[in-house]
C-alpha positions, 0 to 999 in steps of 0.5 A, spaced: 540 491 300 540 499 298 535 502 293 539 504 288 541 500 283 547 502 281 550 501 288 548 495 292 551 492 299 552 484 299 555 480 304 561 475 303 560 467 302 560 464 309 566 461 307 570 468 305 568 471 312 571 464 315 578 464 311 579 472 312 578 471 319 583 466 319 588 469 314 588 475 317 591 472 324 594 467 321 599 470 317 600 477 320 606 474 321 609 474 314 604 480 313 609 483 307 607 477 303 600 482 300 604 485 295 607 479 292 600 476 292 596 483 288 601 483 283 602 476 282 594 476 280 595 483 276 600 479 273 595 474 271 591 479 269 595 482 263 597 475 261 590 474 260 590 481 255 595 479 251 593 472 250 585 475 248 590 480 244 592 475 239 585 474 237 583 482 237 589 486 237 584 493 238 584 492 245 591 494 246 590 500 241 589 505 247 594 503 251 599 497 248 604 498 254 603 492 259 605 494 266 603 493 273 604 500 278 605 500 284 604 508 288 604 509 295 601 516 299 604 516 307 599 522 308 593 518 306 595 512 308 595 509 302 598 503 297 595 502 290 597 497 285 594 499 278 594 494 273 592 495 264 591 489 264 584 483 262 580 488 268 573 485 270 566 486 269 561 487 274 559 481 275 566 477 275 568 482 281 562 480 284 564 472 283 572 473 284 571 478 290 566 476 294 565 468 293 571 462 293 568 458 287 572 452 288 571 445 290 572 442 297 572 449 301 568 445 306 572 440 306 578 445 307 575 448 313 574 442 317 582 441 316 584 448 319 586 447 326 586 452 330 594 452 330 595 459 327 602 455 324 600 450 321 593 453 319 597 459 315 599 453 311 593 450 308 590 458 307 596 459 302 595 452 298 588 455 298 591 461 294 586 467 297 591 472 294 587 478 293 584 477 301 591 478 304 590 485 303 586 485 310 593 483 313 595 491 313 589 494 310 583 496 314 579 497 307 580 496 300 577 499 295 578 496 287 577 500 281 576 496 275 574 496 268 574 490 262 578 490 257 574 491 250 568 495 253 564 499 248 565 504 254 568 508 260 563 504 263 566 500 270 566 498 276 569 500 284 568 495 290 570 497 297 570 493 303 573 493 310 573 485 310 568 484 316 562 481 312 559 486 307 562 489 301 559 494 296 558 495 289 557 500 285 558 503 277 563 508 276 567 510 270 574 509 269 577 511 262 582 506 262 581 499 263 584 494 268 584 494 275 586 499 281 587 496 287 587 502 292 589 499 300 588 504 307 593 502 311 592 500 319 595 505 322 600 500 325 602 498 317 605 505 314 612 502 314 610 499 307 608 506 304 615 507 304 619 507 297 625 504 299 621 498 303 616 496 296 621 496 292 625 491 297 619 488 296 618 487 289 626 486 289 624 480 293 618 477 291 616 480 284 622 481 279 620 474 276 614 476 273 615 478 266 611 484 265 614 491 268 613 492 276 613 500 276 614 505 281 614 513 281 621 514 279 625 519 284 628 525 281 632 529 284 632 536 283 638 540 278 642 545 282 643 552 280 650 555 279 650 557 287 648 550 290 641 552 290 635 546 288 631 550 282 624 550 283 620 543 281 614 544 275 608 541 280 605 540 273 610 536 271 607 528 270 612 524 274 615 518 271 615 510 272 621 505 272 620 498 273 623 495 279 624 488 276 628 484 271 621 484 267 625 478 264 619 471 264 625 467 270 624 461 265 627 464 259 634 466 263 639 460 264 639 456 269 646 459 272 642 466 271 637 464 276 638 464 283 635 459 288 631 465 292 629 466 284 626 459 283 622 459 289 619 466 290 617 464 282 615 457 285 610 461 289 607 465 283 604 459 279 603 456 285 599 460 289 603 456 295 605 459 301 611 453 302 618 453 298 617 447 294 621 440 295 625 441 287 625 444 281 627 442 274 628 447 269 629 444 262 630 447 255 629 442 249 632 444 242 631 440 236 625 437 233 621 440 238 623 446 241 620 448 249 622 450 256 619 448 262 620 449 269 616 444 274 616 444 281 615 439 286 611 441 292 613 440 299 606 439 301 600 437 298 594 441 296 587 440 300 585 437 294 590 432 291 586 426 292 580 429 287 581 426 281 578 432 278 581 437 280 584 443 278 590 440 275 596 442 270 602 447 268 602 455 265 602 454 258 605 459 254 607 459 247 612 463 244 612 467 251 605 469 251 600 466 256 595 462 253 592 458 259 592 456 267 591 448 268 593 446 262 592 438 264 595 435 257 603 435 258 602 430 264 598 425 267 593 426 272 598 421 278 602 428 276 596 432 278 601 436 284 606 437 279 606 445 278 610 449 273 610 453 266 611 449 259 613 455 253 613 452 247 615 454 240 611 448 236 603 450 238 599 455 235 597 462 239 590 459 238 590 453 241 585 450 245 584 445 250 580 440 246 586 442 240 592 441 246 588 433 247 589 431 239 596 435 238 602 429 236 607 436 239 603 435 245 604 429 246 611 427 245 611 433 250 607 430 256 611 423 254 619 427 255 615 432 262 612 426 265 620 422 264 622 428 267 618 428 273 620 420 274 627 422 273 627 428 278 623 424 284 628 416 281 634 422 283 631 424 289 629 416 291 637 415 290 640 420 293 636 424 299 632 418 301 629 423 307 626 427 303 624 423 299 620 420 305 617 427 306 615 426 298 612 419 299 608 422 305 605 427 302 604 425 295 605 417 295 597 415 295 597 419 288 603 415 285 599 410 287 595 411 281 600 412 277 601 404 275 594 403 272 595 410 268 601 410 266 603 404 264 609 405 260 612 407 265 610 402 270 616 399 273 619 406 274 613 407 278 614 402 282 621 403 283 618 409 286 613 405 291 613 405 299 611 399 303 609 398 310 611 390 311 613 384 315 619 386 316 618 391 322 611 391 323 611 398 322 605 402 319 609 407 316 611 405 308 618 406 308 620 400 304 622 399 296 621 394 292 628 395 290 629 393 297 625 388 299 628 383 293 635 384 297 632 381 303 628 375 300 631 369 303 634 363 298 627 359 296 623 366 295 621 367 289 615 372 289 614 378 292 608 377 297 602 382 299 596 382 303 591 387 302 586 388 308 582 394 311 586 396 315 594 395 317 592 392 324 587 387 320 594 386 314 599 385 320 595 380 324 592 376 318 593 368 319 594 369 312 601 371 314 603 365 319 606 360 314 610 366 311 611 368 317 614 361 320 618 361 313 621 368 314 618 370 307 617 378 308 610 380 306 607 387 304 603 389 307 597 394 304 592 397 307 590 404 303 584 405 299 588 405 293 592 399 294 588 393 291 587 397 285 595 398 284 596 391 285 591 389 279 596 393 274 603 390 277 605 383 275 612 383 276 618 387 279 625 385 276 623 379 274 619 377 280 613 375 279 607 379 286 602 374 289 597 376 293 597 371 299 590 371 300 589 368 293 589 361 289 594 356 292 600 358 295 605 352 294 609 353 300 610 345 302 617 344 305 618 336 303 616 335 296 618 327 297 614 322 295 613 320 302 611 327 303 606 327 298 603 321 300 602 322 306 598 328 304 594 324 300 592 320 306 590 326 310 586 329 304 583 322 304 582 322 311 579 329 312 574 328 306 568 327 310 568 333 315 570 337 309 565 335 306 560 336 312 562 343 313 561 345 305 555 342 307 553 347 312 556 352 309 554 352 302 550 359 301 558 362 303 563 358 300 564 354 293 568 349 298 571 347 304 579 345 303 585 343 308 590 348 308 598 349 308 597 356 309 595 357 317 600 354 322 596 357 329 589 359 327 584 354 324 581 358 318 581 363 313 578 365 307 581 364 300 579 367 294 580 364 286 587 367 283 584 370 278 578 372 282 577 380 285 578 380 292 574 381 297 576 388 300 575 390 292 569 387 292 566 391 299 568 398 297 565 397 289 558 394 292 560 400 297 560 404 291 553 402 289 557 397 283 552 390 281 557 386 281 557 377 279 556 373 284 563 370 288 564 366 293 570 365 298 572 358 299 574 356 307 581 353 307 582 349 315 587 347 319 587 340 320 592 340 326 588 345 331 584 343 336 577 346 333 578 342 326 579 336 330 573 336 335 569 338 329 571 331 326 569 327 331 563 331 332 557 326 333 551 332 335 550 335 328 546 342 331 553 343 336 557 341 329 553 346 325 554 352 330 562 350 330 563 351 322 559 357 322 563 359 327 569 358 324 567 361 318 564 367 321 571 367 325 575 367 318 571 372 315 573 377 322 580 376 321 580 379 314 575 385 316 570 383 313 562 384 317 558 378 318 551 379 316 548 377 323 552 379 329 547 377 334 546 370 331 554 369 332 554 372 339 548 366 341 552 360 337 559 363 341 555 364 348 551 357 347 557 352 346 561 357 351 556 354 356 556 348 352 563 346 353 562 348 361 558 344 362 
């Protein structure tokens, strides 16, 4: 570190070194995209002014005119983007261009694969904008002064993205941020007038404040023909390149679909075109727009309850705030976009936003607009929906036990994986399995397990199975819990199979009934032997109508939590009542049958435990003592060889 206070050399946080280096390889491809990233972030800066603006109208007072410049130098190699906007203090650009203060970045970087492709697409979802600038630039130096400032006090930082970057203060008679980039010496196709403002054309003419460039102006002619000598003196002009017009303030027929895509990218910091997009005016008791983007893949994050989460909110066209999460669900976290409002107060807050009546009928019409724009999708582009439930169906998941309201359009919009093909790929709608339920069906079945493998090979499924009674089978982590808030959907009622009485006896005559009286009577001193033995694991040992090949399984209460809900909320260090399983057999296999002639009461001990053991495998659950079991298998293996 040098000696001189005012100037210091840091290093980057381990993370930033490891992401520039992948960006920079990564998306040279795409290397033209720098410039949308710099002026979509100096475009949150001026946002961010006018908003503190509100509330203190001087920090406009020297310089009222919100803008954003671009200028170019061929000679000096050079490309600058120049903004008036909120500026940045000297800690702020320490934090913002030195570090990567967000959750996960470890977690991040462990996904990157070294596919230059597929890893040019996590590094977008990231949103590092400000470093695309190493993609063409050897070094980069930022200017910077923070807006309200008592003096001409502020900031340049200067880095060659290797590791290190200096700081040192400087002064700067206008606020704002001057981002200066010296090109590689391969890159000077971009310090070309006509290539920026294609460029900006492009990429930027959404974004609501002016993108400005030097204005050509071609010299008068004398009455020979002659150009008149130009005044060197003279300042040149600025015209802006873009619409300047904020995109979802024009109608929807004024818009292109490049246009919502490329403004998608803005709020987004996504490098990806989005799946779909609702643009939507509200007239009336409420007046507000929106513009809600549904992504093509999902963040590095999602599944982080806590994340960063929400849309842009203006009100009357002034930004407010990123992230504003109270106009949608957290099982809407992936959704992105702009709310514009007419109906909130320039000064709202989040904590005002959470207790605000306008807002919530908001959130209730924008969370109905988003289950209608994925229901349309379901319908319609049954393909890409699939690509959206790939990506994005673990978080709708959620949504049952968040939203109940909206609970059976939620589930209309939920994927299985079942019986009917085995497949571990969710695939199929509730809608669907009812159209396929046999005469003498009348409740949709489910099985949670740890794992789909475990699911499909349950012996809980074999009476089904044998009856062609389609089952769901449900093996994320999530599953469990989004089945305790769905009771019925169109009118059937779900029932999980490993769970209370199944009633699926086939005869229901007296005859028959009679003669399963019988058979209880007759099984009742080996059920009662084996509860017996097995009394510290189970409330009971009962006959079943559920296996047909197996000769146990576990069974809970109907109304009891199930067993893999129970393991992952002890897992999570959850104290919990006590509960225990009871061990349903099948009085026909062969096992349950020697069992009840058994004479030898330790060889009998060992057979039940066994068979607990075996059941409590089957349904992917962990025994206690492995090595007791593997002893009693080996002993009545060699018994029974004998």
């Amino acid at each position: 570190m040098a000696t001189d206070t005012q100037k210091e050399t840091l290093g980057f946080q381990t993370e930033v070194k490891q992401l520039l280096h992948l960006m920079i390889h990564s998306l040279y491809s795409n290397k033209e995209i720098f410039l949308r990233e710099l002026i979509s972030n100096s475009s949150d800066a001026v946002d961010k002014l006018r908003f503190e603006a509100v509330s203190n109208a001087d920090l406009l007072a020297q310089d009222p005119n919100l803008r954003i410049r671009v200028e170019f130098d061929k000679e000096a190699k050079t490309i600058v983007i120049d903004d008036n906007g909120i500026g940045m203090t000297r800690e702020d650009a320490i934090a913002n261009l030195g570090t990567i203060a967000k959750s996960g970045t470890a977690s991040f970087l462990e996904k990157l694969s070294g596919d230059e492709k597929k890893d040019s697409q996590l590094i977008g979802q990231f949103g590092v904008g400000f470093y695309s600038a190493f993609i063409v630039a050897d070094s980069v130096a930022v200017e910077t002064r923070y807006a309200g400032a008592a003096t001409n006090e502020a900031v340049r930082w200067v880095s060659d993205g290797s590791g290190e970057f200096t700081i040192e203060n400087i002064e700067k008679e206008t606020r704002g941020t001057r981002i200066t980039l010296h090109l590689k010496a391969e890159e000077l196709e971009f310090a070309e007038n006509h290539r920026l403002r294609t460029l900006i054309t492009k990429y930027s003419d959404h974004i609501s404040i002016p993108v400005e460039m030097e204005k050509v102006v071609y010299p008068e002619m004398d009455e020979e023909g002659n150009p008149k000598p130009v005044d060197e003196n003279k300042a040149p002009e600025f015209e802006a390149v873009n619409s300047a017009k904020a995109l979802w303030t024009r109608g929807r027929n004024d818009v292109t679909e490049e246009e919502y895509k490329e403004f998608y990218k803005h709020v987004s910091h996504d490098f990806q075109d989005p799946l779909k997009w609702s643009h939507n005016k509200v007239e009336g008791k409420l007046e507000y727009t929106s513009l809600l983007y549904i992504p093509s893949k999902a963040p590095y994050d999602l599944w982080n309850r806590d994340m960063q989460r929400g849309l842009k909110l203006y009100v009357q066209r002034v930004f407010i705030m990123d992230e504003a999460e109270a106009f949608l669900p957290p099982y809407m976290r992936f959704v992105k976009g702009v709310v514009d409002s007419n109906d909130l107060s320039l000064n709202v807050s989040r904590e005002i936003l959470q207790n605000d009546s306008a807002v919530d009928s908001m959130r209730s019409a924008l969370t109905k607009r988003v289950l209608d724009m994925l229901t349309k999708m379901s319908k319609n582009e049954p393909e890409q929906y699939q690509a959206f439930w790939d990506e994005f169906g673990n978080v709708i998941k959620e949504g049952p036990a968040d939203d109940m309201g909206n609970k059976d359009k939620i589930a209309g919009l939920l994927r299985f994986s079942t019986t009917k093909d085995d497949a571990p790929e969710q695939t199929h709608s509730l809608a669907n399995y009812i159209e396929r339920m046999p005469e003498g069906q009348d409740k949709i079945y489910y099985i949670y397990a740890e794992n789909h493998n475990t699911a499909k090979n349950s012996p809980h499924l074999e009476i089904l199975r044998k009856k062609g009674f389609e089952v769901l089978l449900l093996s994320d982590r999530i599953d469990e819990w989004m089945m305790s808030s769905l009771q019925e959907f169109d009118g059937k009622s779900f029932q999980d199979v490993t769970k209370g009485k199944l009633d699926l006896e086939e005869d229901s005559s007296e005859e028959a009934k009679k003669a399963k009286e019988e058979q209880a009577e007759k099984m009742k001193p080996l059920l009662d032997r084996m509860t017996e033995v097995l009394k510290e694991k189970v409330t009971a040992v009962k006959t079943t109508d559920r296996l047909t090949s197996s000769p146990a399984c576990l069974v809970v209460g109907e109304y009891d939590m199930g067993l893999q809900m129970r393991r992952l909320l002890e897992q999570a260090g959850q104290q919990l009542p006590e509960s225990k399983p009871s061990l349903e057999i099948n009085p026909e296999h062969p096992i349950v049958v020697k069992m009840d002639v058994e004479s030898d009461e330790e060889r009998f001990t060992d057979m039940a435990w066994l068979l607990f053991e075996q059941a409590t495998l089957s349904e992917g659950g962990q025994l206690e003592d492995p090595a007791t079991f593997v002893s009693r298998m080996n002993k009545l293996i060699v018994q029974l060889s004998q």
